[in-house]
Every structure is written in structure tokens, then in C-alpha cells.
N, CA, C and O atoms as a GROMACS GRO file, in nm:
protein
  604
    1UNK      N    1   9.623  11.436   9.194
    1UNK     CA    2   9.612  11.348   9.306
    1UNK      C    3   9.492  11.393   9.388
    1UNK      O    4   9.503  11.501   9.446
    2UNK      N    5   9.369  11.320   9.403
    2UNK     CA    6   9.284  11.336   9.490
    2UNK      C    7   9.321  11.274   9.638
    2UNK      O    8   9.364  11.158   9.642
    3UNK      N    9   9.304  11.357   9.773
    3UNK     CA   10   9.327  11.298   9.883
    3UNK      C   11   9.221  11.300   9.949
    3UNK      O   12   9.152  11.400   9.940
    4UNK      N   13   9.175  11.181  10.041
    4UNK     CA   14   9.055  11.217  10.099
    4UNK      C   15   9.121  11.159  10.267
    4UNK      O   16   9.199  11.064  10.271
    5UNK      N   17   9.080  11.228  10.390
    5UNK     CA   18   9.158  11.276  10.487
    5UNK      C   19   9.030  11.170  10.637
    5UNK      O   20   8.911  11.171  10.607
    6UNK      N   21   9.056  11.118  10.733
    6UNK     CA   22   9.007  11.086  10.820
    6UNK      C   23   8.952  10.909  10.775
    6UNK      O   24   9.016  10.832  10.848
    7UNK      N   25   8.903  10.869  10.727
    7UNK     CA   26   8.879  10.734  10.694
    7UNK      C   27   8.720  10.702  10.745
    7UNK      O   28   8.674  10.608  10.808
    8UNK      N   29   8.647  10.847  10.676
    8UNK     CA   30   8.502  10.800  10.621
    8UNK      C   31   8.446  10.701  10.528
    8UNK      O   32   8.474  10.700  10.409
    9UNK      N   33   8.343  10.594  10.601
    9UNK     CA   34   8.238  10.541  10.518
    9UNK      C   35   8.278  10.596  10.374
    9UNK      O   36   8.375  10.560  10.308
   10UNK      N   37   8.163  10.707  10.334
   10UNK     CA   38   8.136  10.775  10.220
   10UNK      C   39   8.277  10.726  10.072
   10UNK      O   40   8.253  10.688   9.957
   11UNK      N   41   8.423  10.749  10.146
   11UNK     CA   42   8.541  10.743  10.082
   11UNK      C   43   8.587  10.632  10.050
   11UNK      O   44   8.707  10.613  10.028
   12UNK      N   45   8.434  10.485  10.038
   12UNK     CA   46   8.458  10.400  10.045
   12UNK      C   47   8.368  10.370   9.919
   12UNK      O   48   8.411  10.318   9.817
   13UNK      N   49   8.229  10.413   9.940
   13UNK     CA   50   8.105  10.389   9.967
   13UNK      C   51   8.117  10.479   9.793
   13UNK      O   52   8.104  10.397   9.702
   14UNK      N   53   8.131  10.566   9.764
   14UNK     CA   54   8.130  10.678   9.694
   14UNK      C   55   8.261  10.691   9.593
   14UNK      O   56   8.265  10.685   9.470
   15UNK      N   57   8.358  10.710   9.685
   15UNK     CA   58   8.514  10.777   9.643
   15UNK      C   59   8.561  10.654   9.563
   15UNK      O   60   8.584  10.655   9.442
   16UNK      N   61   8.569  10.580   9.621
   16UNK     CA   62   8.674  10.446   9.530
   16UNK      C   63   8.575  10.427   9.433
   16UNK      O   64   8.622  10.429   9.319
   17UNK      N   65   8.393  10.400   9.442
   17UNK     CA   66   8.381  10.325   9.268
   17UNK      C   67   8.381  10.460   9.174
   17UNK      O   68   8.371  10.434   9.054
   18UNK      N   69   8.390  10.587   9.206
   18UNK     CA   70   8.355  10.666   9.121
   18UNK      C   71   8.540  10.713   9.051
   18UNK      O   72   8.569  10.734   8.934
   19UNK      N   73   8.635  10.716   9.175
   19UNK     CA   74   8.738  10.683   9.092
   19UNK      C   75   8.788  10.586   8.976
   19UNK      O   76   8.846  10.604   8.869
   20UNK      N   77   8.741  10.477   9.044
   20UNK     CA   78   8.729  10.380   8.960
   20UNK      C   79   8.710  10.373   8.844
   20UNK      O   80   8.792  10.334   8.760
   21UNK      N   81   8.583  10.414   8.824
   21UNK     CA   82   8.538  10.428   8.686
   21UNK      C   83   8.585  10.508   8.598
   21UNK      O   84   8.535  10.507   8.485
   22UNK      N   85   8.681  10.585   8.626
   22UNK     CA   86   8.759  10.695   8.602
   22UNK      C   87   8.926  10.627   8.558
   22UNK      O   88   8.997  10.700   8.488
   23UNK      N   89   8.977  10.499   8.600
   23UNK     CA   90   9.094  10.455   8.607
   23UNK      C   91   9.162  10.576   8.705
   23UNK      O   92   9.272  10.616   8.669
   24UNK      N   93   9.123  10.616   8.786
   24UNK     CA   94   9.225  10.721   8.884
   24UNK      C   95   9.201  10.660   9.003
   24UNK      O   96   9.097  10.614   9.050
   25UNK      N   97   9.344  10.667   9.056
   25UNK     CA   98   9.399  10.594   9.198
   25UNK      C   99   9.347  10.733   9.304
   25UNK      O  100   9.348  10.846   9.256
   26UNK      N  101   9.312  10.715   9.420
   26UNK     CA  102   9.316  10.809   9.577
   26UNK      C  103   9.432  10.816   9.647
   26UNK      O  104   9.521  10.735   9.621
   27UNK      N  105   9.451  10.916   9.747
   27UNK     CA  106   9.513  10.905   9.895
   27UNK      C  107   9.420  10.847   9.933
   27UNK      O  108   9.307  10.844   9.884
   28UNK      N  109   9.475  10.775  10.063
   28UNK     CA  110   9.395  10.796  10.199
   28UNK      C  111   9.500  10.824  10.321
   28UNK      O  112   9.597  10.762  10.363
   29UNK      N  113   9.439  10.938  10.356
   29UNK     CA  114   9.491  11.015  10.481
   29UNK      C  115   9.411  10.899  10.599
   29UNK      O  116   9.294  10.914  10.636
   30UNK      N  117   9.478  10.814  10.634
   30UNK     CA  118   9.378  10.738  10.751
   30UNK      C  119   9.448  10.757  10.867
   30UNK      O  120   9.571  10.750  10.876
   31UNK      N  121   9.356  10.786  10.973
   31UNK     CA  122   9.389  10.756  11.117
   31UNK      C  123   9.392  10.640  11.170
   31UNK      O  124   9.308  10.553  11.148
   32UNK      N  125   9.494  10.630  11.248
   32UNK     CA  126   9.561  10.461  11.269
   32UNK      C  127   9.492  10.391  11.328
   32UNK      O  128   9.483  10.270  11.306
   33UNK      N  129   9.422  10.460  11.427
   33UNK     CA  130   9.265  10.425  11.508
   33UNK      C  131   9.167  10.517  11.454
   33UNK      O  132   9.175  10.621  11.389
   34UNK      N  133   9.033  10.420  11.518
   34UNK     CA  134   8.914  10.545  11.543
   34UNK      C  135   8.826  10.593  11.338
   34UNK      O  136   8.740  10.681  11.323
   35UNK      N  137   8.868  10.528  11.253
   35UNK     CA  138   8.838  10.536  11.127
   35UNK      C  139   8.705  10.497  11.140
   35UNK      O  140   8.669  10.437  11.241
   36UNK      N  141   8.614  10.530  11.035
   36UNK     CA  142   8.473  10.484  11.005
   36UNK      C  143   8.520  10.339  10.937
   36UNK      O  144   8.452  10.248  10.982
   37UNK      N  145   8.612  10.298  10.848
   37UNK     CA  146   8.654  10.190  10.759
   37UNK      C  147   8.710  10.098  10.780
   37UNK      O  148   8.822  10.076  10.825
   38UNK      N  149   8.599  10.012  10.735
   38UNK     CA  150   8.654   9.854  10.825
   38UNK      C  151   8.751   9.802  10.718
   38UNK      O  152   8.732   9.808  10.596
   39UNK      N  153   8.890   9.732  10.800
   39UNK     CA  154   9.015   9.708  10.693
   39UNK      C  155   8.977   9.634  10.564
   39UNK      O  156   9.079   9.619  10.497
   40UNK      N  157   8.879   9.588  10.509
   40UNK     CA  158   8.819   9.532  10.462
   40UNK      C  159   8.832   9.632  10.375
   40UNK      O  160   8.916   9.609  10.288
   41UNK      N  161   8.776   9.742  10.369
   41UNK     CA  162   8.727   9.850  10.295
   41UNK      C  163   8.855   9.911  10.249
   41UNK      O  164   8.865   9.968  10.140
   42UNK      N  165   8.962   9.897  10.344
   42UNK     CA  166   9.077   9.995  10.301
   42UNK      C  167   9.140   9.915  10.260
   42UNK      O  168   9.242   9.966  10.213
   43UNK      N  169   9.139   9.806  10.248
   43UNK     CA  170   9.261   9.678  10.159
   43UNK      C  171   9.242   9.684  10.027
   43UNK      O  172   9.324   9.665   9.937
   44UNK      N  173   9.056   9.729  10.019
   44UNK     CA  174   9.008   9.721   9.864
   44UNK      C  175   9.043   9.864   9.822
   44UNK      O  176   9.035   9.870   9.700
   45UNK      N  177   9.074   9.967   9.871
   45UNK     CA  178   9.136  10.098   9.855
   45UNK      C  179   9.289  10.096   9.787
   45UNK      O  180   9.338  10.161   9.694
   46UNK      N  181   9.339  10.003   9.867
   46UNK     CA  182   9.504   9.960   9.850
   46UNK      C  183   9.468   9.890   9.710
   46UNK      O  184   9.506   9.954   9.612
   47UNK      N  185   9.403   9.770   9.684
   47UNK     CA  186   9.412   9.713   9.600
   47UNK      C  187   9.332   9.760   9.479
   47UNK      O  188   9.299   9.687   9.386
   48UNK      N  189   9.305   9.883   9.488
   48UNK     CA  190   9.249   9.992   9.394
   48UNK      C  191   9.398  10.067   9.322
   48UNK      O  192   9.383  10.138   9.223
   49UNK      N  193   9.503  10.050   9.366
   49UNK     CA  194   9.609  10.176   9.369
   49UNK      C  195   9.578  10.236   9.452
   49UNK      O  196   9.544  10.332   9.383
   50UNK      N  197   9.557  10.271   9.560
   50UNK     CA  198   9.526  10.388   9.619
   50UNK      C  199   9.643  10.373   9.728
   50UNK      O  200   9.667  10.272   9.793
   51UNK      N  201   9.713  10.504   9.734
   51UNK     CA  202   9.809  10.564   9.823
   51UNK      C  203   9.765  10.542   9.992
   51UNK      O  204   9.674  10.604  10.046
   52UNK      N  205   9.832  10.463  10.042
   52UNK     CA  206   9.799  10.479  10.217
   52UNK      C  207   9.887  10.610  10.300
   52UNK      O  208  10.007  10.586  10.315
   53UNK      N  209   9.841  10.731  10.351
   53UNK     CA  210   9.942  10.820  10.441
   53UNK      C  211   9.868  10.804  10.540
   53UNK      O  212   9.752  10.763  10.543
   54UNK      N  213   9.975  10.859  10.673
   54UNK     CA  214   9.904  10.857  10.787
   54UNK      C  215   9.888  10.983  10.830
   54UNK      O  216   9.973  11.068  10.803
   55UNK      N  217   9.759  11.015  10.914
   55UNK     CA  218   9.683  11.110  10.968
   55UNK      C  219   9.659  11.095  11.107
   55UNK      O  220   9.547  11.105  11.158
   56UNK      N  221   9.796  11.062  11.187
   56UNK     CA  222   9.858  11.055  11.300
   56UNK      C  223   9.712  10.900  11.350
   56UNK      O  224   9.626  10.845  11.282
   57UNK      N  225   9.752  10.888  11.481
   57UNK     CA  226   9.693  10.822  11.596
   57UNK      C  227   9.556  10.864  11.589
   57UNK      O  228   9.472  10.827  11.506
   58UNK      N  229   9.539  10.956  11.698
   58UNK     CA  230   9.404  11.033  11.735
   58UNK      C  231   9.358  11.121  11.648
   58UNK      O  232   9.249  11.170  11.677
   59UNK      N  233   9.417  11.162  11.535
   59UNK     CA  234   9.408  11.296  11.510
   59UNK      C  235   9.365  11.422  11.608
   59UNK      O  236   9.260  11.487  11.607
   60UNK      N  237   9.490  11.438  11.702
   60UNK     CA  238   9.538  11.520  11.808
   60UNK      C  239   9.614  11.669  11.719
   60UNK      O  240   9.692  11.682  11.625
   61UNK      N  241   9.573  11.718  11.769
   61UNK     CA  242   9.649  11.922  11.700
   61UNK      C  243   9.775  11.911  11.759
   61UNK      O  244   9.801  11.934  11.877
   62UNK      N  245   9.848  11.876  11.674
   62UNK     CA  246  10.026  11.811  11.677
   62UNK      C  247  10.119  11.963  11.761
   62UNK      O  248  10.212  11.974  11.841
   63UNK      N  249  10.031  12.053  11.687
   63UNK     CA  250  10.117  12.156  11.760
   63UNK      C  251  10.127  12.214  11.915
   63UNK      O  252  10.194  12.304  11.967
   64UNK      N  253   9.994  12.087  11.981
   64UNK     CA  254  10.037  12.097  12.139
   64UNK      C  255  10.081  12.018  12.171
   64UNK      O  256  10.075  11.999  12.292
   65UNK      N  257  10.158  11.916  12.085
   65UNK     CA  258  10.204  11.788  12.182
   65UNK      C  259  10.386  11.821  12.154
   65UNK      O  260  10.440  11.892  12.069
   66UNK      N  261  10.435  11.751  12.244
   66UNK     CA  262  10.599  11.752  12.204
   66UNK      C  263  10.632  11.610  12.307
   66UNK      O  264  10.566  11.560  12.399
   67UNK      N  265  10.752  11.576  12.253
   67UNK     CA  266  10.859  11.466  12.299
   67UNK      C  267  10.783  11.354  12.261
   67UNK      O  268  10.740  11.346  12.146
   68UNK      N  269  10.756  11.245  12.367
   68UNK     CA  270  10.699  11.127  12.294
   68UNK      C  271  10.579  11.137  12.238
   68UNK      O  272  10.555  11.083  12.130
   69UNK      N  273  10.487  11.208  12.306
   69UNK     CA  274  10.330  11.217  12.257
   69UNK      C  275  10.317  11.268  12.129
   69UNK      O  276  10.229  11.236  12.049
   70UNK      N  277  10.422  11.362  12.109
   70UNK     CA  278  10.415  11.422  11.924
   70UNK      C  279  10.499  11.294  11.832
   70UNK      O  280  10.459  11.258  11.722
   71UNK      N  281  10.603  11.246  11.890
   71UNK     CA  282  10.683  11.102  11.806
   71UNK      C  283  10.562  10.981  11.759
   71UNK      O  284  10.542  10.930  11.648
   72UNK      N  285  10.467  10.951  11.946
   72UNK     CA  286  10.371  10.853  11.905
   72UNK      C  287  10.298  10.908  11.811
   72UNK      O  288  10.332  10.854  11.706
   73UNK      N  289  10.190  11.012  11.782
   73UNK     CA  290  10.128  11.054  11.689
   73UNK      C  291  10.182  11.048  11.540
   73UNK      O  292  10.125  11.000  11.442
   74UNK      N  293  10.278  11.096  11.546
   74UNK     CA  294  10.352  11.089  11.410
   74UNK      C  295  10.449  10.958  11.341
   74UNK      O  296  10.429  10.902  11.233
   75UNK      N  297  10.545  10.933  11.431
   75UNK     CA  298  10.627  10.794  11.422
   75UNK      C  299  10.550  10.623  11.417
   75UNK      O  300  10.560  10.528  11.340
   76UNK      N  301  10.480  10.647  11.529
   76UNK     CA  302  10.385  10.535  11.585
   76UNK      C  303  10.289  10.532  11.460
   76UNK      O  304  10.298  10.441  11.378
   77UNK      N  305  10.212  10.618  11.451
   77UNK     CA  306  10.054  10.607  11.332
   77UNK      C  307  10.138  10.521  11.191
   77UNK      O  308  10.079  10.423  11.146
   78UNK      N  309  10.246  10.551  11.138
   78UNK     CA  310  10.321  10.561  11.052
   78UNK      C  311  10.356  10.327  11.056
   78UNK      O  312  10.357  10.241  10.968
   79UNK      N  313  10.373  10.326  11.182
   79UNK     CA  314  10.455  10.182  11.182
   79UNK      C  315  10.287  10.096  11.258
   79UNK      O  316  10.302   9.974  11.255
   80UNK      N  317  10.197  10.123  11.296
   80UNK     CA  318  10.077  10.071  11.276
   80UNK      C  319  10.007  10.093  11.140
   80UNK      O  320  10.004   9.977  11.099
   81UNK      N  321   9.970  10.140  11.080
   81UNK     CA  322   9.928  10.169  10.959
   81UNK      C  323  10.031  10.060  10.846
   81UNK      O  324   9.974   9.976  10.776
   82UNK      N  325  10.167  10.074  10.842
   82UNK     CA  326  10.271   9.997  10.794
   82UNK      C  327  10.210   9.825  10.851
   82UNK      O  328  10.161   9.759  10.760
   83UNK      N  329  10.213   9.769  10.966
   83UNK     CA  330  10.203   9.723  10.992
   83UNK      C  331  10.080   9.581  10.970
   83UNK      O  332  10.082   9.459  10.954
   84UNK      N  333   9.956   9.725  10.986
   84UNK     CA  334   9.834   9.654  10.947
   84UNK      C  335   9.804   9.631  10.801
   84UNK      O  336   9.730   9.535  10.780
   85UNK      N  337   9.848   9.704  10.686
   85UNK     CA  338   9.794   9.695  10.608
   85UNK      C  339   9.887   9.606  10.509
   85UNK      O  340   9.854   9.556  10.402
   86UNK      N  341  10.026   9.599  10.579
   86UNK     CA  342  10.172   9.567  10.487
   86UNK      C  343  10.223   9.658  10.353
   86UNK      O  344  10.308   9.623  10.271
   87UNK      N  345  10.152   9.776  10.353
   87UNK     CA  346  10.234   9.856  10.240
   87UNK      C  347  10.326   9.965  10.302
   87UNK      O  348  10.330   9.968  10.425
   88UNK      N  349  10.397  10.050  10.235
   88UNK     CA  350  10.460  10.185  10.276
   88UNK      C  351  10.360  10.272  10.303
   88UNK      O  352  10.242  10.263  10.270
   89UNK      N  353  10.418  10.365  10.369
   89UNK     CA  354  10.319  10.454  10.423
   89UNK      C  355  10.439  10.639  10.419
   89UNK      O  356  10.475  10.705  10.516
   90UNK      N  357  10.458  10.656  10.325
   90UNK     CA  358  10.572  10.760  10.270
   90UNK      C  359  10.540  10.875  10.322
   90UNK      O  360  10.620  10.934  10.395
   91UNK      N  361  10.394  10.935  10.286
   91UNK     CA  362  10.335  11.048  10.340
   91UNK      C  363  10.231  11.086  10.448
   91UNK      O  364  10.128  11.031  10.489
   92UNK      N  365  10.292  11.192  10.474
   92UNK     CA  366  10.169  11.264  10.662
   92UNK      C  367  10.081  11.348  10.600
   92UNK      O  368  10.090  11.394  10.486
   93UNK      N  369  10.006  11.363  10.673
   93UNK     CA  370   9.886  11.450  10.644
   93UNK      C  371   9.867  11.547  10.776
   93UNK      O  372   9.852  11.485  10.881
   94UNK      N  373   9.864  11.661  10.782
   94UNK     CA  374   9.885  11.769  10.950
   94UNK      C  375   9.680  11.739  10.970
   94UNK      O  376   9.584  11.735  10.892
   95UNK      N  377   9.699  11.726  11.110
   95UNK     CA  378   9.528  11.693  11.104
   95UNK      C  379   9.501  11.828  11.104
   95UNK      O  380   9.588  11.911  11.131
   96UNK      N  381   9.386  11.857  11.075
   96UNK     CA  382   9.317  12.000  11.073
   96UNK      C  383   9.428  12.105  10.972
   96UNK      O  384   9.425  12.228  10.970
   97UNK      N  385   9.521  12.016  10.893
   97UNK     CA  386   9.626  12.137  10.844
   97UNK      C  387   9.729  12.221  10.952
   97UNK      O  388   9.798  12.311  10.902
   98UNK      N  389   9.742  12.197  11.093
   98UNK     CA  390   9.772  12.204  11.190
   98UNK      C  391   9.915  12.172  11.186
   98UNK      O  392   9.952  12.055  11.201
   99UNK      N  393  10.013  12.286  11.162
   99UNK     CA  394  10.153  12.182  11.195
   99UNK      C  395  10.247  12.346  11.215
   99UNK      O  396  10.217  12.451  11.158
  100UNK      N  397  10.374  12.321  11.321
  100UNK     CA  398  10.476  12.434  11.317
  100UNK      C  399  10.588  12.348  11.287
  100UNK      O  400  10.573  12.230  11.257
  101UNK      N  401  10.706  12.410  11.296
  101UNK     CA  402  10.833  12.351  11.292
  101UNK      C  403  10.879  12.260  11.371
  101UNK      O  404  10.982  12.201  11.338
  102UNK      N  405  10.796  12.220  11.524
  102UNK     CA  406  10.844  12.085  11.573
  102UNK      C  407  10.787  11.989  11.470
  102UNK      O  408  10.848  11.901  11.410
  103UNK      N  409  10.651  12.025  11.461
  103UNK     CA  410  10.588  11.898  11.384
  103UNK      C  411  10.699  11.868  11.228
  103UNK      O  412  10.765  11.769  11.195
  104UNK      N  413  10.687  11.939  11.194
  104UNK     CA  414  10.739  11.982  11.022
  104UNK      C  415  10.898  11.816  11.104
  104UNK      O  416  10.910  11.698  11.070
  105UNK      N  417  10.985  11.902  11.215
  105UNK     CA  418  11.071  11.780  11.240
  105UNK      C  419  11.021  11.663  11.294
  105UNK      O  420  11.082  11.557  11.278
  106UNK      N  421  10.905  11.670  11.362
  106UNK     CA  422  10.910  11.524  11.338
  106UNK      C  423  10.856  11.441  11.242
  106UNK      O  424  10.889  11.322  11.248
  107UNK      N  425  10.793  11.470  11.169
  107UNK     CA  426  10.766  11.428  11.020
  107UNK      C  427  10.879  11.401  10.971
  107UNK      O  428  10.901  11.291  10.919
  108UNK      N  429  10.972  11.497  10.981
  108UNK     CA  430  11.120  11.465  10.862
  108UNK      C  431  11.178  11.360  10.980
  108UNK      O  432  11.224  11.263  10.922
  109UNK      N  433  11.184  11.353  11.052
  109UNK     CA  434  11.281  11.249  11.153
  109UNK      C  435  11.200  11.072  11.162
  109UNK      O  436  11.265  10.973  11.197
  110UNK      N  437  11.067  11.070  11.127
  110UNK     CA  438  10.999  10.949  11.111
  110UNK      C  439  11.000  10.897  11.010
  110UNK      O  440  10.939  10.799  10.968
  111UNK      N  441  11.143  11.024  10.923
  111UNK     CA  442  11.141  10.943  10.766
  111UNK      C  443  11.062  10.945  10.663
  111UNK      O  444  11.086  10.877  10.564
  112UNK      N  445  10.925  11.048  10.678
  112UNK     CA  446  10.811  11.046  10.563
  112UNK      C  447  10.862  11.160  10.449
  112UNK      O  448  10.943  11.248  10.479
  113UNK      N  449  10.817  11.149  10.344
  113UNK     CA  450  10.863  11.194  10.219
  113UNK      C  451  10.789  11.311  10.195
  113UNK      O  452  10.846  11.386  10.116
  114UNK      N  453  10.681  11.351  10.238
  114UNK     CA  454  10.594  11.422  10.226
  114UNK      C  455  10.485  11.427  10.302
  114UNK      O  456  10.434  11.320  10.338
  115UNK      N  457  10.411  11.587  10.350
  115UNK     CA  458  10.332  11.570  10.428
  115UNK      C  459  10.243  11.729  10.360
  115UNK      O  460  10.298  11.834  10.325
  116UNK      N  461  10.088  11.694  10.361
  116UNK     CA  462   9.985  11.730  10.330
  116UNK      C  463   9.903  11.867  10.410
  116UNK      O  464   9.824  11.824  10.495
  117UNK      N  465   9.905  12.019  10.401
  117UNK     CA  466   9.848  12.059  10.516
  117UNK      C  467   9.693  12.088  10.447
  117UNK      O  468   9.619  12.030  10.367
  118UNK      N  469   9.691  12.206  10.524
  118UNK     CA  470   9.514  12.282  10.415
  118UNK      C  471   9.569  12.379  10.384
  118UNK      O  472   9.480  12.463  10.372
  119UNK      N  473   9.685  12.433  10.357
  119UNK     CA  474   9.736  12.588  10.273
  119UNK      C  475   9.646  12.580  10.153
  119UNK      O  476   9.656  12.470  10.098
  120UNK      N  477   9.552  12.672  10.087
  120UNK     CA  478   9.524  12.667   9.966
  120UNK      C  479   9.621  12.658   9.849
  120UNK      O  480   9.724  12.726   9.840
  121UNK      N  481   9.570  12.549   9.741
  121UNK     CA  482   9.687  12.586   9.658
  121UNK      C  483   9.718  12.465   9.575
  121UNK      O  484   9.652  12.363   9.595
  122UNK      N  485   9.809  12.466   9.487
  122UNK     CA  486   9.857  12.361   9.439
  122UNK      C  487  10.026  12.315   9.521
  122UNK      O  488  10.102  12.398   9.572
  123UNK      N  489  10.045  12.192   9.516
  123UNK     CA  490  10.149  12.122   9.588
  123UNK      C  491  10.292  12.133   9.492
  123UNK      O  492  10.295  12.104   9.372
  124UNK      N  493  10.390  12.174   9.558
  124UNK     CA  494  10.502  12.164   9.460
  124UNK      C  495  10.637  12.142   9.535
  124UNK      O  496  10.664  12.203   9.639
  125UNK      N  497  10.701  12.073   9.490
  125UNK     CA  498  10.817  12.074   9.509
  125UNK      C  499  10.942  12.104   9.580
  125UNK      O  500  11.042  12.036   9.604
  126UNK      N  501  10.910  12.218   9.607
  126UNK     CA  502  11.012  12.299   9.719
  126UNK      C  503  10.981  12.280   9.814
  126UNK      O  504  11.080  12.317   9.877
  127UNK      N  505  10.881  12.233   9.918
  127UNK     CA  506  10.867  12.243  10.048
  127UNK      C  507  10.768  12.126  10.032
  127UNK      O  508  10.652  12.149   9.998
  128UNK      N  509  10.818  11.986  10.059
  128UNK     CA  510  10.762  11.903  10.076
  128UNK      C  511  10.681  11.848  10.200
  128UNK      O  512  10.579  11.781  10.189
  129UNK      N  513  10.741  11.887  10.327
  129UNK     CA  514  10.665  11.904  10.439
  129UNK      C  515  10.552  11.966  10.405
  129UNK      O  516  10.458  11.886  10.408
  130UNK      N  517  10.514  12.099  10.366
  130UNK     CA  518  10.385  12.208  10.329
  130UNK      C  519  10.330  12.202  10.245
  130UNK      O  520  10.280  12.308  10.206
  131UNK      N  521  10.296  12.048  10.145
  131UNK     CA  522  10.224  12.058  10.070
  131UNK      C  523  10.086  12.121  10.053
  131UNK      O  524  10.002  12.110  10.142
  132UNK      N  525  10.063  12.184   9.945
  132UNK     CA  526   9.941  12.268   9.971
  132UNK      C  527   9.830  12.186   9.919
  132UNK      O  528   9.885  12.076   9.910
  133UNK      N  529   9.734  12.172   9.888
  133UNK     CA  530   9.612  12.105   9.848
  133UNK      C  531   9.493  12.203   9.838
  133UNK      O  532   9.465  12.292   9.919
  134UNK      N  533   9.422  12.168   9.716
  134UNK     CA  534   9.282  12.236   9.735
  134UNK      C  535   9.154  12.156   9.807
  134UNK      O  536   9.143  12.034   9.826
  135UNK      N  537   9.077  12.243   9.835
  135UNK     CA  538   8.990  12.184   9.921
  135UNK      C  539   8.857  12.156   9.849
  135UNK      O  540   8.787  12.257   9.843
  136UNK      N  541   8.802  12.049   9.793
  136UNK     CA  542   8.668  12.046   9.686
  136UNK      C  543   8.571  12.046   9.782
  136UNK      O  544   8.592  11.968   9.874
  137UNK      N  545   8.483  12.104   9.786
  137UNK     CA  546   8.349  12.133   9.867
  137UNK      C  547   8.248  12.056   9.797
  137UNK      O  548   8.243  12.059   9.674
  138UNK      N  549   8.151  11.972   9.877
  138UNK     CA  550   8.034  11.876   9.833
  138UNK      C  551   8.003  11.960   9.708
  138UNK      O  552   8.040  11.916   9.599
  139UNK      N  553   7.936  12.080   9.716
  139UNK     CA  554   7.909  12.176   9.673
  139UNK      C  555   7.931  12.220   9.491
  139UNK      O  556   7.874  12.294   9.412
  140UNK      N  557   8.039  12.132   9.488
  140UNK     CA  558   8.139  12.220   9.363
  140UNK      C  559   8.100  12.073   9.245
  140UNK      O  560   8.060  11.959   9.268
  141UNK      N  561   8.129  12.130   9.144
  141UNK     CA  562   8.079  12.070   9.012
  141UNK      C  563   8.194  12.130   8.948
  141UNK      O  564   8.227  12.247   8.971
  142UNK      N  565   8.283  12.023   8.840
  142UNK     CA  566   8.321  11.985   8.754
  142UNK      C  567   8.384  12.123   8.750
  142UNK      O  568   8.497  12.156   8.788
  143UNK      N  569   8.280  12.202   8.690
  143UNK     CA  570   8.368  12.381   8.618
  143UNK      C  571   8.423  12.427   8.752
  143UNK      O  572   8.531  12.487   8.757
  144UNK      N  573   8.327  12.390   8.896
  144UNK     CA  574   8.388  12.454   9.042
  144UNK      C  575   8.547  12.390   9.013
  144UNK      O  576   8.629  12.477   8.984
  145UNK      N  577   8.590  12.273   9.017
  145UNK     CA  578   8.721  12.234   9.019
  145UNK      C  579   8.810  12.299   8.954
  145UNK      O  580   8.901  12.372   8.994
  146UNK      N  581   8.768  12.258   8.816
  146UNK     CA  582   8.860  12.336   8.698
  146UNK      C  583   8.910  12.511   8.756
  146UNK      O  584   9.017  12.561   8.721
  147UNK      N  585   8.814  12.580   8.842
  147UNK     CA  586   8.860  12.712   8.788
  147UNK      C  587   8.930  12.726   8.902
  147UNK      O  588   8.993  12.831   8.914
  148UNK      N  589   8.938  12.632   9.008
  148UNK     CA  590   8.997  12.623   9.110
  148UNK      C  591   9.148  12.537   9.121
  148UNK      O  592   9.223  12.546   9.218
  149UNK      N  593   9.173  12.461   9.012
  149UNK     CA  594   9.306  12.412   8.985
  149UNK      C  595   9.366  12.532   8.869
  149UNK      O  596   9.486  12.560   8.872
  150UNK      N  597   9.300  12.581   8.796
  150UNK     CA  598   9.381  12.702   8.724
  150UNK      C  599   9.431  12.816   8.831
  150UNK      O  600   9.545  12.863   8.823
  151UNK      N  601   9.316  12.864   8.954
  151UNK     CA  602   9.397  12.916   9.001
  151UNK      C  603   9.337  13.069   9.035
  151UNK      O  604   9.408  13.153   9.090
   0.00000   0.00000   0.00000
């Protein structure tokens, strides 16, 4: 699963035809506001296969907000995103990888199935809140990936 996080141009521009050509579907981690990507761009994402999660409101550091301001970020991004685009929206993404145990509950209490941080690593099973993800750097070529999903 490739995820690409904030709702850059480039992940439009770049990411979808080169998946494409590949037959492989994306995330998109989008912020509910404030995206580079006009819905236009992200409908053709959706209608790529591509996975919609949300990457809160503002992308605000979840771990200073609490009561409604952490619900709107998390609950809210979740039923705008739902809203605008008409698909599910199952999985969170912690902005900056940013999340403690309030966040971790309100993720599980808004009902999402899974949520995305920056732990290095591969994603598994047991702790679906903490999915881990690797991070591909502009930088990295083909063998960079490989020796970095082995591990």
C-alpha cells in the first residue's frame, strides 16, 4: 500500500499516472480543508481505486487538543471528507505521526478502522491505531525501497 499524506499537487500530477501505469491503487491521507487538490483531482484519485483517509481538519498536533477541538479534528474531517466526496473514509492518518492515547481514543470512538503514524516499519495487525509505514525519500530508487521493505 503506497500512502501519500497532505493533498499535494505533485500526488496528482505524478503519483496517480505513474501508479497507474503500474495497475496499483494509492491512499490519500487528505486534509478536509486547506489541500493543494482541486476535487476534481481527487474524484479522479477515487475513481483510480484509490483509498480516501482523513488527515484531520487543519492538520493541528492532535496531542494538544482535547474535548471538542480533538473530536472536530478527528470526527468532523472524517464526515466532511465522507460527505464531499460520497465514499467511506475507514482510515486516520496522525498528522506529523503525532498521536498519544487520547488521540489513539478518539480515532477508535469516530469509528475508523485504522490509523497511519511515522513509526518506521512495516504495518501489522496487532495495533491498528499504530500503523507503522515506511517513509520513501525523493531520493530513493527502486533497490532504496526494496532494502527498506526487507528490513
Amino acid at each position: 500500500m503506497i500512502s501519500f499524506d497532505d493533498g499535494y499537487r505533485p500526488q496528482y500530477t505524478f503519483a496517480l499516472p505513474t501508479l497507474q501505469k503500474h495497475g496499483w491503487p494509492g491512499v490519500i491521507n487528505l486534509k478536509a480543508e486547506g489541500s493543494d487538490l482541486y476535487r476534481s483531482n481527487v474524484e479522479a484519485m477515487l475513481d483510480a481505486g484509490w483509498e480516501l483517509a482523513s488527515h484531520t481538519i487543519h492538520h493541528s498536533d492532535l496531542t494538544t487538543l482535547e474535548g471538542a477541538a480533538l473530536e472536530e479534528e478527528v470526527a468532523d474531517s472524517r464526515e466532511i471528507l465522507q460527505r464531499e466526496y460520497g465514499v467511506p473514509v475507514n482510515n486516520f492518518c496522525y498528522p506529523a505521526g503525532r498521536f498519544d492515547e487520547a488521540t489513539i481514543a478518539a480515532v477508535e470512538a469516530a469509528d475508523y478502522v485504522g490509523a497511519t503514524t511515522e513509526i518506521p516499519g512495516l504495518a501489522t495487525s496487532n495495533h491498528p491505531y499504530e500503523l507503522a509505514r515506511i517513509e520513501v525519500l525523493g531520493s530513493w530508487g527502486v533497490e532504496d525501497l526494496a532494502v527498506a521493505i526487507r528490513g
